[in-house]
Z-matrix of the N, CA and C atoms (Angstrom, degrees):
N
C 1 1.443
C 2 1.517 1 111.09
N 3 1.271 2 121.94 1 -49.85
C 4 1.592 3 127.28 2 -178.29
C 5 1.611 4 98.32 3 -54.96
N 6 1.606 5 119.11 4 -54.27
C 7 1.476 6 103.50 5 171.84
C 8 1.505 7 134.10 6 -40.30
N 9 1.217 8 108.03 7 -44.71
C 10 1.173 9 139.46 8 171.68
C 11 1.304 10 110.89 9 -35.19
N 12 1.493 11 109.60 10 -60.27
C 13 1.440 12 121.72 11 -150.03
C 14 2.014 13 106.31 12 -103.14
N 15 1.933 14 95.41 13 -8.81
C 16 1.467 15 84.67 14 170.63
C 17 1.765 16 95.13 15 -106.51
N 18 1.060 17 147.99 16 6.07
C 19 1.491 18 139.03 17 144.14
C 20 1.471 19 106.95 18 -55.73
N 21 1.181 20 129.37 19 -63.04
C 22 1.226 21 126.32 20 178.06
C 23 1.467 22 121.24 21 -44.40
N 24 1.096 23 124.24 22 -24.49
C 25 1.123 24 148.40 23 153.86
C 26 1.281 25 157.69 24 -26.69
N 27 1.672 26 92.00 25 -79.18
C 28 1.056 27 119.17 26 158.34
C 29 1.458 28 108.48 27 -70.76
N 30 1.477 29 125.22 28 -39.37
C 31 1.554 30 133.92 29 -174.26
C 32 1.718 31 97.62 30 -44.68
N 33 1.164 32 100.58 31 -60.85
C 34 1.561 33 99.42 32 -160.99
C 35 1.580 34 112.90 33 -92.41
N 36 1.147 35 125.00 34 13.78
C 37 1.608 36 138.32 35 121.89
C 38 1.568 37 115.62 36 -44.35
N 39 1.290 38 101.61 37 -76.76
C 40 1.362 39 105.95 38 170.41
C 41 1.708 40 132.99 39 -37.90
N 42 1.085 41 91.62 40 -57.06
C 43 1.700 42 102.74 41 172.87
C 44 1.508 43 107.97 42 -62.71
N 45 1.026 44 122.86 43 -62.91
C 46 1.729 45 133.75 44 176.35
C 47 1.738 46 99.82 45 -35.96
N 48 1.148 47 129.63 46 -47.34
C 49 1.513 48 141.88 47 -144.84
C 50 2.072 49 89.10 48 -94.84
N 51 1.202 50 115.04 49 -55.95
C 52 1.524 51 105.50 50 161.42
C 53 0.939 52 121.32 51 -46.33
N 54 1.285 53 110.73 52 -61.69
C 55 1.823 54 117.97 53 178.60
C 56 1.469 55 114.64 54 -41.56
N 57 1.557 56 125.69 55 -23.34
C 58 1.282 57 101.69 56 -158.57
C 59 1.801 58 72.55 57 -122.61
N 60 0.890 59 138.35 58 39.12
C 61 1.786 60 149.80 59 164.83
C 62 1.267 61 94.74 60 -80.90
N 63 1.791 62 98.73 61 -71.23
C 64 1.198 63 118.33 62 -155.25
C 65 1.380 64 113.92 63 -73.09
N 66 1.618 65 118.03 64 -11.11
C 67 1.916 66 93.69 65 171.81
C 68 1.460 67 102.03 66 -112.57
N 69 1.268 68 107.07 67 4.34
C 70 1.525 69 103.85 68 155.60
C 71 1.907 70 111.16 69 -64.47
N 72 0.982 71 96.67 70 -60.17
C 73 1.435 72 109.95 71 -173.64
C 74 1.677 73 110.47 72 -58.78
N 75 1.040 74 125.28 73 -1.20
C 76 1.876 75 150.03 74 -159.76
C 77 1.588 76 101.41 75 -115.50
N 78 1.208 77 120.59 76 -64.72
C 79 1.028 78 132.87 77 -174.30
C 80 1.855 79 119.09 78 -63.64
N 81 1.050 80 101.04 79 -41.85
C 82 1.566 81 143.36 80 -177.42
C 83 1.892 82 97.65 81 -55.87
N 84 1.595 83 92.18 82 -57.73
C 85 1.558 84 111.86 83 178.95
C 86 1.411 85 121.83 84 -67.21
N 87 1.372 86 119.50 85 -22.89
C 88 1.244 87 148.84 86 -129.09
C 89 1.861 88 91.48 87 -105.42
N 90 1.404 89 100.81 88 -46.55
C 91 1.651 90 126.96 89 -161.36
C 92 1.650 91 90.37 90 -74.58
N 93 1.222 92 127.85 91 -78.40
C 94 1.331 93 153.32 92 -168.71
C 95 1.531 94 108.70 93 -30.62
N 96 1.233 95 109.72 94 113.05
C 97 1.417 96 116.75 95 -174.29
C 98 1.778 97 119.10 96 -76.47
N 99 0.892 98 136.41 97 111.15
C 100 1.378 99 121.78 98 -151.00
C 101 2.071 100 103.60 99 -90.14
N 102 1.031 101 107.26 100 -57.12
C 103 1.789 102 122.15 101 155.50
C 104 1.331 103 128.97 102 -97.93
N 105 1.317 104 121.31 103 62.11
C 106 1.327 105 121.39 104 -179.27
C 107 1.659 106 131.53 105 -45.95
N 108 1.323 107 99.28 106 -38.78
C 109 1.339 108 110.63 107 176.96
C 110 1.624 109 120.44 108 -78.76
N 111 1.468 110 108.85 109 -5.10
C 112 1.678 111 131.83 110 -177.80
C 113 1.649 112 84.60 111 -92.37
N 114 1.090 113 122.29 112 -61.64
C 115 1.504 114 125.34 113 177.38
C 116 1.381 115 116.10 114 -21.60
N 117 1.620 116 96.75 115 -92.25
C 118 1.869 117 111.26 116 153.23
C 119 1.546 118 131.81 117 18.00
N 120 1.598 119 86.45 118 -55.35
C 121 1.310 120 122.90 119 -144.42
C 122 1.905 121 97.67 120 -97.30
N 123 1.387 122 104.83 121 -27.14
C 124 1.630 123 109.68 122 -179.25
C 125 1.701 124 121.38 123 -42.61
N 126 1.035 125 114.72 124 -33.71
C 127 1.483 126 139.18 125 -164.76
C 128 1.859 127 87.27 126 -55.11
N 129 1.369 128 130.49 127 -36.35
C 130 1.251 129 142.05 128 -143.67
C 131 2.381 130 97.51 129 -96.27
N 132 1.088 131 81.24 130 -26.21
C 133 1.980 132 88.29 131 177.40
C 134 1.008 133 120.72 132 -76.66
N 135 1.610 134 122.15 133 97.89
C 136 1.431 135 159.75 134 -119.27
C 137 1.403 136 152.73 135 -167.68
N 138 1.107 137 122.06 136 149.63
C 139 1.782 138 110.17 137 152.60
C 140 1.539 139 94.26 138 -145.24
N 141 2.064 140 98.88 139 120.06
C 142 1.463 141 116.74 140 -177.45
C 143 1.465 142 82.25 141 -118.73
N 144 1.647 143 74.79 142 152.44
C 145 2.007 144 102.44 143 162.69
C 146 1.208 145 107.64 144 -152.35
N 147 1.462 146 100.08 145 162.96
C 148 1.441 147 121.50 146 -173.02
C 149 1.504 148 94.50 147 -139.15
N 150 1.570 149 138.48 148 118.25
C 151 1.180 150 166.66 149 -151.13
C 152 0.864 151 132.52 150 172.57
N 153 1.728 152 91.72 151 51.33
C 154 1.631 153 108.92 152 157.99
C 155 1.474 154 149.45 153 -123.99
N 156 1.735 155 79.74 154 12.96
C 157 1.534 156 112.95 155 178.69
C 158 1.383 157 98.50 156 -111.02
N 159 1.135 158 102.58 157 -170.96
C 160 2.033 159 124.30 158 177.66
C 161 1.691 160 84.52 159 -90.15
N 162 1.103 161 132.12 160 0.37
C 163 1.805 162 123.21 161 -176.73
C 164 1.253 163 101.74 162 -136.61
N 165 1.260 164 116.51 163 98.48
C 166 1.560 165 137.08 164 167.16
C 167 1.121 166 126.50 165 -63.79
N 168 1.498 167 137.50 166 149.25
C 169 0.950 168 126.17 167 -149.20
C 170 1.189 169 110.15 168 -157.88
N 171 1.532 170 139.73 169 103.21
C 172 1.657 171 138.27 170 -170.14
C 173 1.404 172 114.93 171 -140.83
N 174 1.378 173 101.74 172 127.24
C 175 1.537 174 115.91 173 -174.27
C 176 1.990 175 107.46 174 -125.98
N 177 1.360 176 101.04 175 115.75
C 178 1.434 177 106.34 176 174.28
C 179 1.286 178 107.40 177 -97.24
N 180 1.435 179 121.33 178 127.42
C 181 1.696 180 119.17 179 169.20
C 182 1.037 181 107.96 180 -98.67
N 183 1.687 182 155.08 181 179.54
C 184 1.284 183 171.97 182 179.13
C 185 1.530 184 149.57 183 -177.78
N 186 1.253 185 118.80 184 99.64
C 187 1.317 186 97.50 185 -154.27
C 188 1.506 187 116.38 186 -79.13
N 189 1.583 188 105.49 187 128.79
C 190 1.518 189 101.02 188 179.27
C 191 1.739 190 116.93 189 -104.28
N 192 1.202 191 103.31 190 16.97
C 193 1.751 192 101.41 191 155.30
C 194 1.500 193 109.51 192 175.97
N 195 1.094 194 115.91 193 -165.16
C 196 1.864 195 103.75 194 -175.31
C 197 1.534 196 118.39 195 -61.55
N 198 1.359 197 112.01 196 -29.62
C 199 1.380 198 141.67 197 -176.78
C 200 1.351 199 133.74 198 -77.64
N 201 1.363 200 113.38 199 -21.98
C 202 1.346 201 129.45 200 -134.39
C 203 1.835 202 94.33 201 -150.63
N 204 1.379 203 110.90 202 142.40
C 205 1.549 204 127.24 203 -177.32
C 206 1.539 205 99.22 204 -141.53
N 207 1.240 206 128.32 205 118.44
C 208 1.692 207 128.12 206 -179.83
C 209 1.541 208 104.49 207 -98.80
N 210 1.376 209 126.22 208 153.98
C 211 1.429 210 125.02 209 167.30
C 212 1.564 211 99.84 210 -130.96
N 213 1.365 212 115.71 211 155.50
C 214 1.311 213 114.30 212 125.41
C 215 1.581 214 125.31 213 -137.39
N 216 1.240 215 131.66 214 132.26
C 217 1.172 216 149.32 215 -155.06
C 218 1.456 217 116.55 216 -119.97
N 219 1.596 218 106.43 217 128.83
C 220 1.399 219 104.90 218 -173.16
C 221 1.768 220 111.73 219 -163.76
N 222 1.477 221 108.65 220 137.41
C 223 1.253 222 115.01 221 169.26
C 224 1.217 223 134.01 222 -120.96
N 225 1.706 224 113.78 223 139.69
C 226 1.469 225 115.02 224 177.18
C 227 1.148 226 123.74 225 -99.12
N 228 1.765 227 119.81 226 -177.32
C 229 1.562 228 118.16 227 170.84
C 230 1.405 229 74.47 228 -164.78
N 231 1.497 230 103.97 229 127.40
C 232 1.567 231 123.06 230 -160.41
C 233 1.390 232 124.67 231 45.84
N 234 1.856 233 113.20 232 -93.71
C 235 1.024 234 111.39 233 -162.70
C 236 1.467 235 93.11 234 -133.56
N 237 1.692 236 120.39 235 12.94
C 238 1.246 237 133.23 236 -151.04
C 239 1.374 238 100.12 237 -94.89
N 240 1.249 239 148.86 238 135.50
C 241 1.446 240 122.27 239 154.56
C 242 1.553 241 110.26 240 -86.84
N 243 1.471 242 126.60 241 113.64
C 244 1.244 243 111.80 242 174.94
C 245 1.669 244 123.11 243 -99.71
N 246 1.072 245 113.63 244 20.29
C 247 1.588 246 107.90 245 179.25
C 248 1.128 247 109.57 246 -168.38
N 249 1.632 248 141.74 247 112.17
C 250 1.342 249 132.58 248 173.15
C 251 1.551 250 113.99 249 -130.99
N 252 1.205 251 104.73 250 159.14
C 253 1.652 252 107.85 251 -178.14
C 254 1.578 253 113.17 252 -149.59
N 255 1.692 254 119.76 253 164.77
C 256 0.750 255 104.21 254 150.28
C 257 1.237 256 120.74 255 -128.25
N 258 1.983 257 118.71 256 175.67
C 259 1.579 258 98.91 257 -178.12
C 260 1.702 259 112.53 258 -134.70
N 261 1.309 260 120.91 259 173.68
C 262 1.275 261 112.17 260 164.44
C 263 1.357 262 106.72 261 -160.44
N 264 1.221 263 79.49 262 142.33
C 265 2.138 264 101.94 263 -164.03
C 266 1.661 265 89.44 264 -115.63
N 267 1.880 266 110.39 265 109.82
C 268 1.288 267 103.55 266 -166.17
C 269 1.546 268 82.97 267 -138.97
N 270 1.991 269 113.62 268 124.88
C 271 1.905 270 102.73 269 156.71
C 272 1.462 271 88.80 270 -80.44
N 273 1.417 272 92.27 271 174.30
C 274 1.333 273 142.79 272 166.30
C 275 1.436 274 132.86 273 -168.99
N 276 1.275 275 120.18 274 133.76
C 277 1.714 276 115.51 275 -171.25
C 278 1.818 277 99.59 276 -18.38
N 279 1.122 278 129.81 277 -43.15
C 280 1.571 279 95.91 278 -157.04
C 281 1.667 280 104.34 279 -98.92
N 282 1.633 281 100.15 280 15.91
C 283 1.620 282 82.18 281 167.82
C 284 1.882 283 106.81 282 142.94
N 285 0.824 284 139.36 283 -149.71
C 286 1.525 285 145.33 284 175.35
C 287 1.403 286 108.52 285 -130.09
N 288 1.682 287 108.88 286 124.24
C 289 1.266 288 97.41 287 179.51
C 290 1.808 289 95.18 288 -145.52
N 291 1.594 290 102.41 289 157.42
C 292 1.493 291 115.79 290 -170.00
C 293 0.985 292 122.67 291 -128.51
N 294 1.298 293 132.07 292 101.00
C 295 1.491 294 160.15 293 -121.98
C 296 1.284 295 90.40 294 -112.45
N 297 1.337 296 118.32 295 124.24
C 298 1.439 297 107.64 296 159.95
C 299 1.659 298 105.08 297 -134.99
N 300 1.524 299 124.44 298 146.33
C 301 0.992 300 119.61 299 175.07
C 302 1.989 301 113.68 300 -122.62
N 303 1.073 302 135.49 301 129.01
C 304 1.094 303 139.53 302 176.59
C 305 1.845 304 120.74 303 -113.97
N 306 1.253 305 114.33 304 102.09
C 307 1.713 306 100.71 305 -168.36
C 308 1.162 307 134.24 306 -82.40
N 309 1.539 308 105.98 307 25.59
C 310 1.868 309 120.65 308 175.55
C 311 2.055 310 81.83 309 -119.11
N 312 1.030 311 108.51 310 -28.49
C 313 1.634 312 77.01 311 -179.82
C 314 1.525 313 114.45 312 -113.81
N 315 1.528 314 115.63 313 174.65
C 316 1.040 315 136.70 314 -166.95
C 317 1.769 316 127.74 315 30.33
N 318 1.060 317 96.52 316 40.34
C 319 1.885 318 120.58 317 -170.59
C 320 1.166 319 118.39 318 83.29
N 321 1.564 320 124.23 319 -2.55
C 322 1.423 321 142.55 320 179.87
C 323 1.828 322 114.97 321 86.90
N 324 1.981 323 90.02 322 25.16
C 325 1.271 324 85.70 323 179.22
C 326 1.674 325 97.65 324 -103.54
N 327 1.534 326 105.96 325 175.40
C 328 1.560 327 131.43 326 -161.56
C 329 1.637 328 100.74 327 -78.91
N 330 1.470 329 111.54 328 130.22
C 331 1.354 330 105.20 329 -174.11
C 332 1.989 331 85.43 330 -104.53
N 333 1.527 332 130.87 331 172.93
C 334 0.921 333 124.14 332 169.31
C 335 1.671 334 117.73 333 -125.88
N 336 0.770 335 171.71 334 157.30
C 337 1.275 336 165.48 335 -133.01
C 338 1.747 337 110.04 336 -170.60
N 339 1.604 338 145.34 337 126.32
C 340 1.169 339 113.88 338 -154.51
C 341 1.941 340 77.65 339 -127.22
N 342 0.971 341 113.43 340 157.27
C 343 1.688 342 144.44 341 -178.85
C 344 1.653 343 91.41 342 -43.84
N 345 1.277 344 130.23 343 133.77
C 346 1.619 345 127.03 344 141.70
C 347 1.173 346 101.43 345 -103.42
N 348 1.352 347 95.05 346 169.52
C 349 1.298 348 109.51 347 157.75
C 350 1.377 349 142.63 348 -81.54
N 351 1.015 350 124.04 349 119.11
C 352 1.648 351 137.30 350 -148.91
C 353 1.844 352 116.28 351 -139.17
N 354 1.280 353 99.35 352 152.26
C 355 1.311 354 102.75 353 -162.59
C 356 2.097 355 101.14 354 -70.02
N 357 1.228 356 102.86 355 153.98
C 358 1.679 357 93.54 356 173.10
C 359 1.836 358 135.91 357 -37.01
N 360 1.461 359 120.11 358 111.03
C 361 1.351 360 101.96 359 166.14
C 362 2.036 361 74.61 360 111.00
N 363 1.146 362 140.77 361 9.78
C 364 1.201 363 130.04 362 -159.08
C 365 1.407 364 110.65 363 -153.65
N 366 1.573 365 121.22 364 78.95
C 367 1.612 366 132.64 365 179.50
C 368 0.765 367 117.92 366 -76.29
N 369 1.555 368 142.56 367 109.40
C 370 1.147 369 133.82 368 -144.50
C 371 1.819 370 81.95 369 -141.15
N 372 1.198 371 114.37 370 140.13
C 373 1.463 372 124.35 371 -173.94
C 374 2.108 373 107.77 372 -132.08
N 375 1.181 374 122.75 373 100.92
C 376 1.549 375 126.34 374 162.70
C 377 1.208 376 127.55 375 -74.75
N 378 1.421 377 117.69 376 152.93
C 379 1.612 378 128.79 377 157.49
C 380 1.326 379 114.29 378 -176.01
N 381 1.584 380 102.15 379 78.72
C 382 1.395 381 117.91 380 174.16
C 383 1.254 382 117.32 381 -56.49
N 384 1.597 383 126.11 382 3.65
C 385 1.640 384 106.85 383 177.45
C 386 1.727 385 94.03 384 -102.05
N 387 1.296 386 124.31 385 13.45
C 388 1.594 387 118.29 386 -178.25
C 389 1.410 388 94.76 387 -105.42
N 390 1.409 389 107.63 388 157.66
C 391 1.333 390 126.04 389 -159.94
C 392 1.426 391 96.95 390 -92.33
N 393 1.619 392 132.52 391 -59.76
C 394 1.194 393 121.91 392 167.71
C 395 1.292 394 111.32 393 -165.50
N 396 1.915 395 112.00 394 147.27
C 397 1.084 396 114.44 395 -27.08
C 398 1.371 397 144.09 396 -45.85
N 399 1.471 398 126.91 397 157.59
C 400 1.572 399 129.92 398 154.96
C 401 1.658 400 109.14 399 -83.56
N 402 1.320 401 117.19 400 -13.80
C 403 1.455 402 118.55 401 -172.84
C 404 0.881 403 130.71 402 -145.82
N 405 1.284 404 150.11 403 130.50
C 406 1.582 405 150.98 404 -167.94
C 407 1.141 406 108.18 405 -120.36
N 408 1.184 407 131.71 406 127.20
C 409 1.938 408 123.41 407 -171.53
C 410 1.770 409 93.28 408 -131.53
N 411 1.357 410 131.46 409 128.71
C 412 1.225 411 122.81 410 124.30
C 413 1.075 412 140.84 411 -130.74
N 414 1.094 413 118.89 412 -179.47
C 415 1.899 414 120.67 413 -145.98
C 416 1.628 415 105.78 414 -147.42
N 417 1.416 416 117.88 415 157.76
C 418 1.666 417 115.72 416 -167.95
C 419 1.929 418 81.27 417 -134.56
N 420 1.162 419 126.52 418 69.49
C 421 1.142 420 140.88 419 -166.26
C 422 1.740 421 93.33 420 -63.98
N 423 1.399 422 133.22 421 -64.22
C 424 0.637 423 135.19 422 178.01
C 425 2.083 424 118.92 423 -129.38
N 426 0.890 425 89.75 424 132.62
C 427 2.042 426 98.58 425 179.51
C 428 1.334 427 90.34 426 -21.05
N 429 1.635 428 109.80 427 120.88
C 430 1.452 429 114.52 428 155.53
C 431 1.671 430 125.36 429 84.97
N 432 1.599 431 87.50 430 21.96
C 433 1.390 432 95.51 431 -173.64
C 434 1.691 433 99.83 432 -153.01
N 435 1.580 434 104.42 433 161.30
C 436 1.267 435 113.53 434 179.88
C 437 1.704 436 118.05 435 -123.16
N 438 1.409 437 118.13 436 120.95
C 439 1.636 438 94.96 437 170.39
C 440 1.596 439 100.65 438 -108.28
N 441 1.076 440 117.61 439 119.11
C 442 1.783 441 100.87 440 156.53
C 443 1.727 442 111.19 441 -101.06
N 444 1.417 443 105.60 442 -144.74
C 445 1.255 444 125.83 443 -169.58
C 446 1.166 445 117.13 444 154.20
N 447 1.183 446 117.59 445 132.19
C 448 1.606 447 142.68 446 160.43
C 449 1.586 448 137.16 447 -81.11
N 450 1.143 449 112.21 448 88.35
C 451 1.423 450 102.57 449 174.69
C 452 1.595 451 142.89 450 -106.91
N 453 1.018 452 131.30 451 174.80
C 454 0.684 453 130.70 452 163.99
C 455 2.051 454 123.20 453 147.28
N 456 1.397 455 121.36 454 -144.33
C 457 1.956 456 88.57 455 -164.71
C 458 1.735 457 86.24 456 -140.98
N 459 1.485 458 101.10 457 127.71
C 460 1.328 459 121.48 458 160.15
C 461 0.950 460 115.70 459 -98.14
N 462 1.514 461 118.93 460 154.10
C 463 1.481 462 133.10 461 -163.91
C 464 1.678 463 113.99 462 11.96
N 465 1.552 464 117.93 463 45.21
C 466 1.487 465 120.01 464 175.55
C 467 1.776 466 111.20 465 92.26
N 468 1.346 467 100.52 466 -1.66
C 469 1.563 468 95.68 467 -167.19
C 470 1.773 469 97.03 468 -116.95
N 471 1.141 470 102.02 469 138.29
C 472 1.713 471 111.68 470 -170.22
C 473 1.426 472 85.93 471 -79.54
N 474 1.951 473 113.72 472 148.41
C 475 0.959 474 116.38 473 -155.27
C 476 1.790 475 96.62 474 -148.81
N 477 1.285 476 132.26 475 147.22
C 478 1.580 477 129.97 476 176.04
C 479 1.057 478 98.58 477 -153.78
N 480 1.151 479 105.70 478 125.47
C 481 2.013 480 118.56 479 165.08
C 482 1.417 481 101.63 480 -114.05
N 483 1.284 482 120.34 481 144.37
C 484 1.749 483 147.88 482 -161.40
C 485 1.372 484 81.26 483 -115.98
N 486 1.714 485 112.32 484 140.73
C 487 1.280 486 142.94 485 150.74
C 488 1.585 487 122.89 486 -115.55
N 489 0.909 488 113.24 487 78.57
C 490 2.017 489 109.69 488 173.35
C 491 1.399 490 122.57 489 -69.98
N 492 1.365 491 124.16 490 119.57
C 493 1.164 492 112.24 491 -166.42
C 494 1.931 493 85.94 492 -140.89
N 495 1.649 494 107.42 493 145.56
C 496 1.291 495 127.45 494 172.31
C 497 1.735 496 125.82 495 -113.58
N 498 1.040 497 140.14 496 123.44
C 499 1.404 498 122.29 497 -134.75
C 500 1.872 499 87.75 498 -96.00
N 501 1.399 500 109.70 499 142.18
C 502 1.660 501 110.42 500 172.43
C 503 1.291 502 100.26 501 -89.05
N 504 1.845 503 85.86 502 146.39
C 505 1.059 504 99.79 503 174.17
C 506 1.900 505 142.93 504 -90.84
């Protein structure tokens, strides 16, 4: 019986001593940021507009997995849509990169743009082998708002277009 009763014992020592492994090891996991810079980036999951010109302007963001931020983006003039795109803000081990696709330009294939480095509060996206833009910047300038910008140089002349966008409510 004493055998008995120190197996039993020890058993549920044992078990107890995993158990508290395992929400160590849970908790531990729990903390650990897996895409930080996708994180960052949350402030952007949305529906913004800009409707304050005769050319309207609406961009929905969304996150479609821990990794991953979807857009689609589009502008009017009346009842016209004249410009739409789509985007994707995706990490991956080699970095953050922002996909944009437009289907009147560049054969309607996906140009990609990869993360620089930029001061805090300041996403700045490159791809010096594209003709234009070379740069995508956006910014959370103030709660509830978006500035981007596009740069880069037409016919030799350095070039930036401003996007203002206000998030609906």
């Amino acid at each position: 019986m004493y055998k008995i009763l120190i197996i039993v014992v020890l058993g549920i020592c044992s078990f107890s001593c995993k158990n508290e492994i395992k929400k160590e090891v849970v908790s531990s996991e729990v903390s650990v940021k897996k895409y930080p810079e996708i994180e960052a980036l949350q402030w952007l999951v949305g529906d913004w507009s800009n409707t304050e010109t005769e050319r309207k302007s609406y961009e929905r963001w969304k996150q479609k997995n821990d990794s991953t931020l979807t857009s689609f983006s589009y502008t009017m003039v009346a009842n016209d849509t004249v410009f739409a795109e789509r985007l994707i803000l995706q990490q991956n081990p080699k970095g953050v990169f922002l996909t944009v696709q437009v289907p009147d330009q560049n054969e309607a294939e996906a140009v990609t743009f990869q993360q620089i480095s930029t001061p805090e509060g300041v996403f700045r996206f490159g791809n010096e082998a594209h003709d234009f833009p070379k740069y995508i910047t956006y910014t959370n300038p103030v709660n509830d708002s978006i500035h981007a910008w596009i740069e880069g140089e037409i016919e030799g002349e350095n070039q930036k277009i401003d996007f203002f966008f206000k998030r609906d409510n």
